[in-house]
C-alpha positions, 0 to 999 in steps of 0.5 A, a space after each residue: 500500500 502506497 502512502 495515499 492509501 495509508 493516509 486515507 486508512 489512518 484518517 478514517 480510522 482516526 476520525 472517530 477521536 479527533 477532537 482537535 487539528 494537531 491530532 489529525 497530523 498526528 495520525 497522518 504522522 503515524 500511518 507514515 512512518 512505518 515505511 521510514 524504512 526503504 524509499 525515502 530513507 536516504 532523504 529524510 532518515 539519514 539527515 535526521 540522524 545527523 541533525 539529532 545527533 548533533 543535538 544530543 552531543 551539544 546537549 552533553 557538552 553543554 552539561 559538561 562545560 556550563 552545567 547551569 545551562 544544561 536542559 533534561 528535557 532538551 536532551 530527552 527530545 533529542 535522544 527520542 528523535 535520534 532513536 526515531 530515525 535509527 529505527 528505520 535506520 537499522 531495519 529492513 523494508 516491512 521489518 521491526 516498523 512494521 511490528 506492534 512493539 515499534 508502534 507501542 514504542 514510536 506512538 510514546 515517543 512521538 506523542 512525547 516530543 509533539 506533547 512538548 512542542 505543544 507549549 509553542 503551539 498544538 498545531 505547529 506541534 503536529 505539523 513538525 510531527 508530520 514533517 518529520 516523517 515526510 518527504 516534501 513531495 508528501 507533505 505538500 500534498 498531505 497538509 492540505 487534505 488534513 486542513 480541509 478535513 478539519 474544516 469539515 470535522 469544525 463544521 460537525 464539532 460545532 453542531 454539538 458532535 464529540 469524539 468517542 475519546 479525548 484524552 488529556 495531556 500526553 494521551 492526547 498526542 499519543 493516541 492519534 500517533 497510535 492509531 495512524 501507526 496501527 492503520 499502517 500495519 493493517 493496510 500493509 497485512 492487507 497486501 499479499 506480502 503481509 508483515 511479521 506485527 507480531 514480532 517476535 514470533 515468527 508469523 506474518 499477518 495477511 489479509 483475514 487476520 487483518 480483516 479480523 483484526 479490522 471487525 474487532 476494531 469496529 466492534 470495540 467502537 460500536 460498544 464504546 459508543 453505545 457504553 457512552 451513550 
């Protein structure tokens, strides 16, 4: 599946907990990670690495050199995106990406770093999500369809529609990340290849795992919504 289709899976499996603009970047940002790990690795993972690196070992000079300067949290973020691009770095095309275990572990880190840049804005934050995890050729295609789509989800918030779940503080960044990340991994196991999600064990998901996994999704959404009501 190509990144058109994964945009479009995220989104519609998104929109059930959009409650705000930034988290529909963030899904956006989720369902495109995954293939980090073959066409545009030279163009976006490589520079990343050398950017984040750099960051974090000017974060340890400065803890060495000046101590009063130094920032935590500044070197958290840094160490976090370094770890994002060395991901993909290390695996091979519909490896460890493509897996529950990096989705738990790239949706905590990504919602992290976005839930901090939050402080600046919520949108810019969700805006550098997308952006580092997408070519330029894809996200000026991409921003536009999430800015018409919270046009319309506005338009439907406003006439008294809500979320299924709205999580606060991090939760709130996390979820979006998660759920863009896990319509990934199902569009992927819904090609004749498949993918190993389950990793470590040995055994690739196809396409009735995948639509089962994709019934059970739109049964737990049914029975939330009617718990809530």
């Amino acid at each position: 599946m190509k990144w058109k289709g994964h945009t479009i899976l995220g989104l519609i499996m998104g929109l059930p907990f959009i409650s705000s603009p930034e988290q529909i970047f963030l899904v956006v940002a989720g369902a495109l990670y995954p293939d980090l790990d073959h066409e545009i690795k030279s163009d976006i993972v490589n520079r990343g690495i050398l950017i984040s690196l750099g960051l974090v070992l000017i974060s340890l000079l400065v803890y060495i050199l000046e101590p009063s300067y130094f920032d935590v949290t500044f070197l958290l973020l840094s160490t976090g995106v370094l770890i994002l691009y060395l991901i993909p770095h290390l695996a091979s095309h519909r490896g460890i990406t493509h897996t529950f275990i990096c989705m738990f572990v790239v949706s905590l880190i990504l919602g992290f770093i976005a839930y901090k840049l939050s402080v600046f804005s919520p949108v810019v934050a969700g805006i550098m999500a997308l952006t580092m995890v997408s070519s330029e050729n894809i996200l000026g295609k991409v921003i536009p369809i999430c800015t018409l789509l919270w046009i319309v989800l506005y338009l439907l918030l406003s006439q008294g529609i809500h979320p299924l779940i709205n999580l606060p503080h991090v939760y709130h960044y996390i979820l979006p990340v998660a759920v863009g990340y896990f319509s990934h991994i199902l569009g992927d196991c819904l090609t004749p290849a498949g993918c190993n999600a389950l990793y470590p064990l040995n055994y690739k998901l196809h396409r009735w795992e995948a639509i089962v996994l994709i019934g059970m999704w739109i049964f737990l959404l049914v029975a939330y919504l009617q718990i809530k009501i």
